[in-house]
C-alpha positions in Angstrom: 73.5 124.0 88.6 73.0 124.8 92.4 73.9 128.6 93.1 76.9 128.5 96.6 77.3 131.4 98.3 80.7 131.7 100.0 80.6 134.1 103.2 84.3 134.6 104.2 86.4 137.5 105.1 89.4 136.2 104.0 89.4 136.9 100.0 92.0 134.1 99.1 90.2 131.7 100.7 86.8 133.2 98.7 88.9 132.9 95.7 90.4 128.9 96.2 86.8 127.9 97.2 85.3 129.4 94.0 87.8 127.9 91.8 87.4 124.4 92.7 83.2 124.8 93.2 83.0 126.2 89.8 85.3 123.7 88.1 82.7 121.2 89.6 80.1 123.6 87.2 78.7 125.4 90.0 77.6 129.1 90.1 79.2 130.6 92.7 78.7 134.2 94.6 81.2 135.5 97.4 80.6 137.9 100.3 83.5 139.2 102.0 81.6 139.6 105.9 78.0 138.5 107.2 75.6 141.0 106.5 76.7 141.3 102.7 76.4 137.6 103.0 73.0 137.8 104.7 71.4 140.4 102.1 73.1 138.2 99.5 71.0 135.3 100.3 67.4 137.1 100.1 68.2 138.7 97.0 70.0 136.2 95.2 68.2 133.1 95.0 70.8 130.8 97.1 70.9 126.7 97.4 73.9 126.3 99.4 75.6 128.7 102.0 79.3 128.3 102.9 80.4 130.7 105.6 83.4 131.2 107.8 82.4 131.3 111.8 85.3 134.3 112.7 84.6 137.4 110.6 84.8 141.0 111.7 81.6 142.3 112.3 78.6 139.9 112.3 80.3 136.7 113.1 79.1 133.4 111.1 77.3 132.2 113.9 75.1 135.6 114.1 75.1 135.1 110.2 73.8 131.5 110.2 71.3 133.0 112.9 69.7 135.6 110.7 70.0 133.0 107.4 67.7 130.7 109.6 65.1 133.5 110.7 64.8 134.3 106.4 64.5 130.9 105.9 64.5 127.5 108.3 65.7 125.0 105.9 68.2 126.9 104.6 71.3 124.6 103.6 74.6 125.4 105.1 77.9 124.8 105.8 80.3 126.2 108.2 84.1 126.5 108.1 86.8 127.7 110.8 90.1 127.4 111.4 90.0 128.8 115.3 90.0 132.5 116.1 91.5 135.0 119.4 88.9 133.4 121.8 87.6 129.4 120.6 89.6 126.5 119.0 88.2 125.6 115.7 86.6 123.0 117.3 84.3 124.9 119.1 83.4 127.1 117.0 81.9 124.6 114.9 80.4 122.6 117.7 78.1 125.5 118.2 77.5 126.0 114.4 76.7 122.0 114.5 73.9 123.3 117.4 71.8 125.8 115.1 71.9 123.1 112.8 74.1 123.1 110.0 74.8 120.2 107.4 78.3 119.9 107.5 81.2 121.3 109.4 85.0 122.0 107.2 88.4 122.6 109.5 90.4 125.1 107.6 92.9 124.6 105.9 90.4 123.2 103.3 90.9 119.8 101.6 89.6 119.8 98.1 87.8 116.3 98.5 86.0 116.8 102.1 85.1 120.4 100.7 82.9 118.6 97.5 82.1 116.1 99.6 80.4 118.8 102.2 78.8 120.4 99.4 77.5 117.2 97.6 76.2 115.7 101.0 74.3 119.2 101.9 72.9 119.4 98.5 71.6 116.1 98.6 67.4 115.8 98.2 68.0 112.1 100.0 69.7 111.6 103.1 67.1 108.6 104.3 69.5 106.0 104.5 71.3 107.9 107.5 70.0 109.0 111.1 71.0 111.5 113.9 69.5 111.1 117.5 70.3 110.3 121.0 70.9 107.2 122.8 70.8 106.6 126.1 72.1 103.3 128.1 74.9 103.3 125.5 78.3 102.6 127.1 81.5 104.2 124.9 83.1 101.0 124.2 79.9 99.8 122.7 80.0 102.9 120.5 83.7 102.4 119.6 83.3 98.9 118.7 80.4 99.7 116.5 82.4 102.0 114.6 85.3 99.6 114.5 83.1 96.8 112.8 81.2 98.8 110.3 84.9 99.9 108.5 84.0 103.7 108.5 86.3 106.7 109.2 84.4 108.3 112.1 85.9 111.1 114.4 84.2 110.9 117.6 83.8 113.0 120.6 83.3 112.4 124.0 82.6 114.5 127.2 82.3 113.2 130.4 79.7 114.0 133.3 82.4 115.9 134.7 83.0 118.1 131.7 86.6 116.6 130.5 86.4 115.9 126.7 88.4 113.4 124.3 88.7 112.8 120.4 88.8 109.2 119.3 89.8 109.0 115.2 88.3 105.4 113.8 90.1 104.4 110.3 89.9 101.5 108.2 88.7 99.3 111.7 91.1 100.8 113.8 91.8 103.2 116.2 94.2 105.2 114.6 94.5 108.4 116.9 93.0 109.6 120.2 93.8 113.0 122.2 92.7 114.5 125.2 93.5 117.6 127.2 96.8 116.1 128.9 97.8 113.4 126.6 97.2 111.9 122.8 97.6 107.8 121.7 97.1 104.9 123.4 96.5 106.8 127.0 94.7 109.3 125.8 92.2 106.5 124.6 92.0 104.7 127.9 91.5 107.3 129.6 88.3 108.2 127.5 87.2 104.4 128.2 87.2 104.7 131.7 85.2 108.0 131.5 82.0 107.3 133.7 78.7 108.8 131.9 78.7 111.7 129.9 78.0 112.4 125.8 79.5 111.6 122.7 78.8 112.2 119.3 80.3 112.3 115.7 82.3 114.9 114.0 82.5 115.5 110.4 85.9 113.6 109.9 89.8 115.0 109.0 92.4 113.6 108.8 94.6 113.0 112.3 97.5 115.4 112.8 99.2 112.0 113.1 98.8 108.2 113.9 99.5 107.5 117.5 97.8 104.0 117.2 99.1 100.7 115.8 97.5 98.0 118.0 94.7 95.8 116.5 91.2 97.9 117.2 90.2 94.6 119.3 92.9 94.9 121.5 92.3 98.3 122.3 88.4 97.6 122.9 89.6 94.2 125.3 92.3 96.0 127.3 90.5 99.4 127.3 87.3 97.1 128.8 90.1 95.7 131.6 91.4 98.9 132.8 87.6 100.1 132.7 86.9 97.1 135.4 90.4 98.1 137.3 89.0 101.9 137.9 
């Protein structure tokens, strides 16, 4: 079975990983900071790397870093739960930029934990793409989502640097937040934002459902108040 290293600093969170990895029959190692993590992974024949992003010492981004340098198609996933100076969120938005498979929020959840794992260790991922679209307005995007059925967590920045996150369930729109506001305002306002980027997270669960309106009512009204701005 695949050998997962799990680079944390937190032992009981080492411990709970191990226990549900190795129920699933895999061989597990831990390392309780980066550079045992990092010497770990040249001398121990690794297939999977699991590592925390706030660590004392070499941080998890330095550690992905260094993991890369060894060895560019290293698999990995990284894991945060925020730290003293970046949300959670942005920690793994920059883990997302060197190129990571998956991203985990901490507290783990046993199924998106596997599901991370089996996705990374996958030999074919063919049937999906990543890229960049341009011409794309966000309604299109959200509509898209809405018709294929598919839990999607997506964010969005505007040209002008404010961001939103839009939570897609089961052809809805369940949940959307921004800085000032969360639920049905918090989703027009990211409709009416003019230009900017938006991409998909690796999905969680809301921290609650703000949304009960039919997704095409959101998409129809959100498209009017886009006209009215």
């Amino acid at each position: 079975m695949p050998r997962i290293l799990v680079i944390d600093d937190d032992a009981a969170i080492r411990q709970v990983t191990r226990t549900i990895l190795e129920r699933k029959g895999f061989e597990v190692i831990e390392a309780r900071d980066g550079d045992t993590g990092v010497r770990a992974y040249k001398e121990s024949g690794i297939d999977l790397v699991i590592t925390d992003i706030f660590m004392p010492g070499k941080s998890g981004l330095d550690t992905i870093v260094e993991i890369r340098r060894e060895s560019p198609e290293a698999k990995i996933i990284a894991m945060s739960g925020g730290g003293p100076t970046m949300s959670a969120e942005g920690c793994l938005l920059l883990s997302q930029g060197l190129g990571v498979q998956r991203i985990l929020y901490k507290p783990l959840r046993i199924r998106e934990l596997l599901e991370a794992v089996e996705y990374a260790l996958s030999k074919d991922r063919s049937a999906t793409f990543s890229g960049q679209v341009s011409g794309v307005e966000i309604l299109d995007y959200f509509q898209l989502m809405l018709l294929s059925g598919k839990r999607s967590l997506v964010k969005v920045v505007s040209a002008e640097g404010r961001s939103c996150l839009v939570f897609i369930k089961g052809g809805k729109v369940v949940h959307a937040v921004t800085e000032e506001t969360q639920g049905e305002d918090a989703f027009y306002q990211c409709a009416t934002f003019q230009g900017g980027t938006f991409f998909n997270l690796a999905w969680r669960e809301p921290d609650a459902v703000t949304i009960n309106k039919p997704g095409e009512y959101m998409i129809i009204e959100a498209a009017r108040r886009r006209e009215d701005a």
